[in-house]
C-alpha positions as CSV (number, residue, x, y, z in Angstrom):
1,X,-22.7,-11.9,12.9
2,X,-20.7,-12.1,9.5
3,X,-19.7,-15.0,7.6
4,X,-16.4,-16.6,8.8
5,X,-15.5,-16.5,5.4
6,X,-15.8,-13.2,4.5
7,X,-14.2,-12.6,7.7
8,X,-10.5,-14.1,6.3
9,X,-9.0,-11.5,4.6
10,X,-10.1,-7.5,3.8
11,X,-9.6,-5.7,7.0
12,X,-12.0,-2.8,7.8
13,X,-15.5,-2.7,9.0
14,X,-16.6,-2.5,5.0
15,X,-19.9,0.2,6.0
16,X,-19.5,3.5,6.6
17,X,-23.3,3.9,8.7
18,X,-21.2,1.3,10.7
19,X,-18.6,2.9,10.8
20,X,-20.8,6.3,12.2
21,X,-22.3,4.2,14.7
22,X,-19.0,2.5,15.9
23,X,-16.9,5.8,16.6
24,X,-16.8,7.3,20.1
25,X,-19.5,9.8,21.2
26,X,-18.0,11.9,23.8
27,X,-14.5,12.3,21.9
28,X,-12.3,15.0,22.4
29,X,-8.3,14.5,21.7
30,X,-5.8,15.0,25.1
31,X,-3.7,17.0,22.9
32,X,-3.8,19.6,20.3
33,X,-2.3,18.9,16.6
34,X,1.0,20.5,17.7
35,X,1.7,18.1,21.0
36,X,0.3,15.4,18.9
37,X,3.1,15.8,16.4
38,X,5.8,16.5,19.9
39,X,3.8,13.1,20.9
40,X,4.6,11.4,17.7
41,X,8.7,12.4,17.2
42,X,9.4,11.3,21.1
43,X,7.4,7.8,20.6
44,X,9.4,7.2,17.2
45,X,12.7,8.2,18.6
46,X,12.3,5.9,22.1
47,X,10.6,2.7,20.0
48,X,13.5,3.2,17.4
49,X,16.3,3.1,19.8
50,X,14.6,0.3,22.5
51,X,13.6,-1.9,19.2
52,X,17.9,-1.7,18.3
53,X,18.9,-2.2,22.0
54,X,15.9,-5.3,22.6
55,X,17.0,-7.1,19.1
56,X,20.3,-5.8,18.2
57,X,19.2,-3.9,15.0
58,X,20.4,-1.3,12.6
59,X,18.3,1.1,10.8
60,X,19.0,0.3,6.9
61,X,17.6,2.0,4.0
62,X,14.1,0.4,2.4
63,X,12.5,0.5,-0.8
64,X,9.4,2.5,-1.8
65,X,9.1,0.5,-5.2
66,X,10.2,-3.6,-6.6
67,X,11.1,-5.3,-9.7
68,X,8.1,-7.3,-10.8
69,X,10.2,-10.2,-11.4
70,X,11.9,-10.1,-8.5
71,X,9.1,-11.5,-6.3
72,X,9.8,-9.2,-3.4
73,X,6.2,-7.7,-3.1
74,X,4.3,-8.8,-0.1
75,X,0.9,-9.9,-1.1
76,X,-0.4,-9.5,2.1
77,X,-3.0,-12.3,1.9
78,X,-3.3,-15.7,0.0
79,X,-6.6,-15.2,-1.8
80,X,-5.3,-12.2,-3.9
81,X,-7.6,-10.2,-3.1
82,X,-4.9,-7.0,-2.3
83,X,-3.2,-6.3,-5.3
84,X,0.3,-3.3,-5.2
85,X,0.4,-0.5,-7.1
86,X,2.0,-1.1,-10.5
87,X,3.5,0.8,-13.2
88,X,5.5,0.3,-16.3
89,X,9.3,2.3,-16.7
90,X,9.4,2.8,-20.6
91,X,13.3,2.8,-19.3
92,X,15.7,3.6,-22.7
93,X,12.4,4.3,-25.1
94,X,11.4,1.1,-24.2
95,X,14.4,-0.9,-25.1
96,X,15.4,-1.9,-21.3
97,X,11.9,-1.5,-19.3
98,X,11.0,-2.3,-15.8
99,X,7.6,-3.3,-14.4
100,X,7.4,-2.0,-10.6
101,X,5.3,-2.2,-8.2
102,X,4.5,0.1,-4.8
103,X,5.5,-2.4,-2.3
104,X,2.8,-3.2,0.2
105,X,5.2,-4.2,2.8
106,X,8.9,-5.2,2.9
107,X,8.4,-8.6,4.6
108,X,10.7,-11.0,1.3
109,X,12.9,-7.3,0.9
110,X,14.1,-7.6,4.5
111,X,15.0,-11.5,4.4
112,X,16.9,-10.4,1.0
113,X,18.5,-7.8,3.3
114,X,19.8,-9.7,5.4
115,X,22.3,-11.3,3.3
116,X,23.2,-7.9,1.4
117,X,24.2,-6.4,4.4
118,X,25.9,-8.7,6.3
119,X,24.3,-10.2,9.1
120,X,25.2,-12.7,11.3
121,X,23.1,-15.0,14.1
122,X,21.5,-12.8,16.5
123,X,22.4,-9.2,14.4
124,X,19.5,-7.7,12.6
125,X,17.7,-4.6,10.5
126,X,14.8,-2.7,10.9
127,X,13.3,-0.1,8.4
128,X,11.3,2.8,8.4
129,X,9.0,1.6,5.7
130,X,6.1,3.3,3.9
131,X,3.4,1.9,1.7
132,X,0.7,1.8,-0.3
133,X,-2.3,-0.7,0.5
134,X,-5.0,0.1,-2.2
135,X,-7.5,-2.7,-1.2
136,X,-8.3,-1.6,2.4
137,X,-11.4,0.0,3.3
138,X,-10.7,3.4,4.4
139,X,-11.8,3.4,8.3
140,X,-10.6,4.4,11.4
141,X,-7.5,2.5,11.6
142,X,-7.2,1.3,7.8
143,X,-5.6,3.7,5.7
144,X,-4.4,3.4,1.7
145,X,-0.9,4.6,3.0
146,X,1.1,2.7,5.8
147,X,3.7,3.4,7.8
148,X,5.8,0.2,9.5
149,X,8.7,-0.3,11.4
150,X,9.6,-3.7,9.8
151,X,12.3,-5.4,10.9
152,X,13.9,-8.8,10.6
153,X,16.9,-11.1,12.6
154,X,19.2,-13.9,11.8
155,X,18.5,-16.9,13.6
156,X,19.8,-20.7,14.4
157,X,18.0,-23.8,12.9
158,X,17.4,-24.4,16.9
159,X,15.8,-21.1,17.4
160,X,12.5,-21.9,15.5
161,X,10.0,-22.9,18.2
162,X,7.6,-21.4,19.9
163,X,9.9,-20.5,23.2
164,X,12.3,-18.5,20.9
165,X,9.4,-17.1,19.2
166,X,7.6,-16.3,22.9
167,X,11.0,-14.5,24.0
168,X,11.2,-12.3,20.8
169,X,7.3,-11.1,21.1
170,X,7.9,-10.4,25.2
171,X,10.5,-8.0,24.3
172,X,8.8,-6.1,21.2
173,X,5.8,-6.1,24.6
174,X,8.7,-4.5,26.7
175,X,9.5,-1.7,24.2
176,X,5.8,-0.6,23.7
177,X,4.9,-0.9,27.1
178,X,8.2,1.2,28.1
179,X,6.9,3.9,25.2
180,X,3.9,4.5,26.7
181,X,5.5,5.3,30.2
182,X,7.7,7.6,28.7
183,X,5.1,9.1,26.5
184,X,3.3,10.0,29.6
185,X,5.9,11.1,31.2
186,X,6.7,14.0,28.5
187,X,2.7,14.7,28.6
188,X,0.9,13.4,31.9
189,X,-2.6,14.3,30.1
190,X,-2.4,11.3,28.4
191,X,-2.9,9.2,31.7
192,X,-6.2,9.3,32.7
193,X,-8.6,6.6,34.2
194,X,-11.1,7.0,31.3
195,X,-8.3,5.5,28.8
196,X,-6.3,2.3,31.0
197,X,-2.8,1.9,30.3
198,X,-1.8,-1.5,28.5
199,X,-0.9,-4.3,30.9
200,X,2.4,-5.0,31.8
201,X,2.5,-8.2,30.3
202,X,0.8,-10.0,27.3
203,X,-1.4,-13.4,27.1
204,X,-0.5,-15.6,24.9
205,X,-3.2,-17.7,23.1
206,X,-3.1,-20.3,20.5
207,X,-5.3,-19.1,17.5
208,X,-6.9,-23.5,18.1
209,X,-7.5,-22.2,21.7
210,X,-9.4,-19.4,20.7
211,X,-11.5,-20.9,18.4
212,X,-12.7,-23.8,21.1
213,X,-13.5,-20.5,23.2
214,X,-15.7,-19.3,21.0
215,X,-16.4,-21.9,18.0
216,X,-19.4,-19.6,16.1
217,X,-17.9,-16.4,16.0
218,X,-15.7,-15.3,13.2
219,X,-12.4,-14.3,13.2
220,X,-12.6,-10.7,14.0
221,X,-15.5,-11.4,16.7
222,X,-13.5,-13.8,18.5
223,X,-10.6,-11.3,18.7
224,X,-12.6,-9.0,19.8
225,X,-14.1,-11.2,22.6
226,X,-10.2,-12.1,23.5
227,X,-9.4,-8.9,23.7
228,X,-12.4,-7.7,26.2
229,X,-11.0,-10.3,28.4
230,X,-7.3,-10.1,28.2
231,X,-6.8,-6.4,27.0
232,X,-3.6,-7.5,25.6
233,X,-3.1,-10.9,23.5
234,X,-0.9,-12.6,21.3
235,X,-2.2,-15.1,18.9
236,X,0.0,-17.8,18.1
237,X,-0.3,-20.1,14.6
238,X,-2.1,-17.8,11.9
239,X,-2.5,-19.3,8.7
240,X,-3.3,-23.1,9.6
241,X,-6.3,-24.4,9.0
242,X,-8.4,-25.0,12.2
243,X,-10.9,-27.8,12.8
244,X,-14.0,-25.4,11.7
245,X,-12.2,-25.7,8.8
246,X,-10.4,-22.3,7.9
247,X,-7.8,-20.8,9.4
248,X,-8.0,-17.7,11.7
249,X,-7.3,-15.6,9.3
250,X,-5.7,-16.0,5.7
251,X,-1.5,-15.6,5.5
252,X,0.7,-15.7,2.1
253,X,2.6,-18.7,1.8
254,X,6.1,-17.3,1.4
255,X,7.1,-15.4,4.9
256,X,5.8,-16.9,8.2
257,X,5.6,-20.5,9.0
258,X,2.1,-21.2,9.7
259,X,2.3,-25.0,8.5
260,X,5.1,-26.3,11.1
261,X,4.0,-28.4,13.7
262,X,4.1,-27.1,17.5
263,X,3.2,-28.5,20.9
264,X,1.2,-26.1,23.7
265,X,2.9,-25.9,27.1
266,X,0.6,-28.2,28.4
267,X,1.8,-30.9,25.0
268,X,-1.6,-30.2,23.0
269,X,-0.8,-30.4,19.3
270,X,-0.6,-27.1,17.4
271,X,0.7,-25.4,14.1
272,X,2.4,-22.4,13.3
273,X,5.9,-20.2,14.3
274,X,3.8,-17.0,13.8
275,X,1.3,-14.6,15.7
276,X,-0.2,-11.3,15.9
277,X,0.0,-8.7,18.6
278,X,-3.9,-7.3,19.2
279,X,-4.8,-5.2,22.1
280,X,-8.3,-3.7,23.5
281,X,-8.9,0.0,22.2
282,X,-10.5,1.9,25.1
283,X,-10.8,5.1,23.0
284,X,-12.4,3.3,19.9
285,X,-13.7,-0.1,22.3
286,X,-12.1,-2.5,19.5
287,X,-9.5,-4.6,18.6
288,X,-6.7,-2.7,17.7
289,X,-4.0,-4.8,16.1
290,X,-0.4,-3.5,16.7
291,X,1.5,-6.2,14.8
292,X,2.1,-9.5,13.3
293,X,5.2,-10.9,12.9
294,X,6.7,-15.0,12.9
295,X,9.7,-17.0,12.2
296,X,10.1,-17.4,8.6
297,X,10.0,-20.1,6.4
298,X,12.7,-22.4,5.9
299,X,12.7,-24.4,2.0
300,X,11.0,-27.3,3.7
301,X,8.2,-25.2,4.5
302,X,8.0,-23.3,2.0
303,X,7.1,-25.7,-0.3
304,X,4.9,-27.3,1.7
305,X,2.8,-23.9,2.3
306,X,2.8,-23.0,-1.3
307,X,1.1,-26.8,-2.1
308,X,-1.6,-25.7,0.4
309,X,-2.2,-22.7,-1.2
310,X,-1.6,-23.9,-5.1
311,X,0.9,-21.5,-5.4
312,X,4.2,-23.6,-6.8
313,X,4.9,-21.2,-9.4
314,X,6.2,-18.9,-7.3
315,X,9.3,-21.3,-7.1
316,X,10.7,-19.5,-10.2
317,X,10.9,-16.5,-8.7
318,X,14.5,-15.1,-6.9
319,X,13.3,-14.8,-3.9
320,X,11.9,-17.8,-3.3
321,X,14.9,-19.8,-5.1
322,X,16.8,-18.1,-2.2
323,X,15.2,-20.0,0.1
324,X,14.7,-23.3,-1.3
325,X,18.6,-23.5,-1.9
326,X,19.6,-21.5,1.4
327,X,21.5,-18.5,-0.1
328,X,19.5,-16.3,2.7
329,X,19.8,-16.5,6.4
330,X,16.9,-18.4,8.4
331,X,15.2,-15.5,10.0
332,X,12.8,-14.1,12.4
333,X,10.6,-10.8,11.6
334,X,7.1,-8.8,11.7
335,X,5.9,-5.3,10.8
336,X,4.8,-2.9,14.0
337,X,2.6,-0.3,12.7
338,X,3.7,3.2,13.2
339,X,0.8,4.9,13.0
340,X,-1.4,2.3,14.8
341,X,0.9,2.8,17.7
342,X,0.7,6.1,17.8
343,X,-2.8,6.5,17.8
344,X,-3.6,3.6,20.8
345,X,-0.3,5.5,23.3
346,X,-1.8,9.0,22.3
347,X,-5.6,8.0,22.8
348,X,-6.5,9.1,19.5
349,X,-9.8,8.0,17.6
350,X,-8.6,7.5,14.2
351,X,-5.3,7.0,12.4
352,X,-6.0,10.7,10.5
353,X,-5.1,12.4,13.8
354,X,-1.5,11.0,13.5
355,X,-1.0,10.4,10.3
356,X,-1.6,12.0,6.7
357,X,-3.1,9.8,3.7
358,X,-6.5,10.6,1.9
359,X,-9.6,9.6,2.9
360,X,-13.5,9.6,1.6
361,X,-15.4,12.8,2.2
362,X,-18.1,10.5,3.9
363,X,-15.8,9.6,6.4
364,X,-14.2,13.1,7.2
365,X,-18.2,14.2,7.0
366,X,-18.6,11.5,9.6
367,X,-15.2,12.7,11.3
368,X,-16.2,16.4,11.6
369,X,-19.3,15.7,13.3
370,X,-17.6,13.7,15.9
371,X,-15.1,16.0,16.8
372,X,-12.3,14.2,15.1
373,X,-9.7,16.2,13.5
374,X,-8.5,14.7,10.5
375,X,-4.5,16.2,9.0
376,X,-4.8,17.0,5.7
């Protein structure tokens, strides 16, 4: 069993003899390379257009690269232990220079967004947004680049609860459920009783809950238990510390509100207006997390978040000035990854069947001998 607290933060199994013995034996992919990419353009074009109808969104241009100084970069974690891509612009022979980093995800960009283009209460964006995650370990569904549909929505003072926040995740459900139908549809090899089909609906579990469940495991194990059982969860309240003493798994300080105080549907105290989406892998037999997402901090909340996590400096920057003085829209938003969709509706083994990034010759070794077909 590993350490809960190596268990926070740093996704990826970390051990590529692990990784050998973790990977199915008996693989062999329901389509060949070019269905896979047929596959892959009818899944993007029916999540695209469902995600707009469900949330009333409109595609807007996204950023590959940030100012520095802007504090738009999404750290990912609290611990600092995933640090972006950066690179100095020796702009006008130095004399007006930019420092810029490869942004890791466009979680503060989006909330920015919202005010540059115009939205109003209930009107929203979402972006086709690529990145570069340096940190990972290189796995089977961990890769250095990252593809997200990330998206974000204006919302009322009254909308942030756990009901509003329950009726937002149900519909995201709706779209991916409806995209595997329609997948299979277009290509009725991929339904077969060796690979179930996602549920029709999700479970919806506090991350306290889950750790009463199962108090001695880590993080992952527990999800992983979860899933076994519910084959589809979302885990509400990421980021608070639980009564073991750390929280399910590590959140920055500056996008969801994990500190807010909430009340189960049965009136048990909880915390946090965020989650994750995580369902059962059949092909790979793990968790296979499709998204997280939350309601986002309002300036009360902010600052309380960024005492926890001793990070108050980041008050100077724009973004979070925004906030604090509430020149941006209160909003709702999460990150659904492309390619980690793709490869659970097309019953692939590993995110290289589906996407293109670079990878360790170990693990294509590894790869090869399994009868996984890695793009290059």
């Amino acid at each position: 069993m590993s350490d809960k607290k190596a268990d926070l933060a740093g996704p990826g199994i970390g051990d590529y003899d692990e990784l050998e013995k973790i990977l199915p034996q008996d693989y062999g992919s329901l389509l060949d390379p070019k269905e896979t990419q047929e596959a892959i353009t009818a899944l993007k074009n029916y999540i695209e257009e469902n995600l707009c109808k469900e949330l009333n969104l409109i595609r807007v241009t996204v950023p590959l690269i940030v100012d520095v100084e802007s504090g738009l970069n999404d750290l990912l974690d609290r611990d600092g232990s995933r640090t972006p891509v950066q690179f100095h612009i020796s702009n006008d022979y130095d004399k007006n220079p930019i420092d810029a980093q490869v942004v890791q995800a466009a979680t503060k960009w989006k909330r920015m967004a919202l005010k540059q283009f115009g939205m109003e209460v209930g009107e929203g964006l979402y972006t086709d947004m690529h990145a570069v995650r340096k940190d990972y370990f290189l796995d089977h569904d961990h890769s250095a680049y990252v593809d997200q549909w990330d998206w974000e929505l204006v919302i009322t003072n009254e909308q942030r609860n756990l009901e509003y926040l329950t009726e937002v995740v149900e519909k995201l459900w709706k779209v991916l459920k409806g995209a595997e139908i329609h997948v299979q549809k277009l290509f009725p090899q991929l339904k077969t009783e060796k690979y179930p089909d996602l549920p029709e609906k999700l479970t919806f579990l506090h991350a306290e809950d889950i750790l009463d469940m199962y108090p001695d495991l880590p993080r992952k194990e527990r999800e992983t238990e979860i899933a076994k059982k519910y084959t589809a969860v979302f885990i509400y309240g990421i980021g608070w510390t639980l009564k073991d003493g750390y929280p399910h798994e590590l959140r920055a300080p500056d996008y969801d509100d994990w500190v807010i105080e909430t009340q189960s549907q049965d009136g048990r105290p909880m915390h946090g207006l965020n989650g994750d989406i995580l369902v059962w892998n059949p092909v790979t037999e793990r968790r296979h997390e499709l998204t997280s997402m939350g309601i986002r901090v309002n300036a009360e909340t902010l600052k309380k978040q960024l005492e926890i996590t001793g990070q108050l400096d980041f008050l100077n920057f724009p973004y979070h000035q925004a906030i604090i003085n509430n020149h941006i829209p209160l909003s709702i938003g999460g990150g659904i990854g492309q390619s980690r969709t793709f490869m659970l509706l097309l019953k692939k083994a590993h995110l290289g069947e589906v996407s293109i990034s670079v990878w360790p010759k170990v693990l294509k070794d590894i790869c090869k001998k399994k009868n996984i077909h890695i793009l290059e």
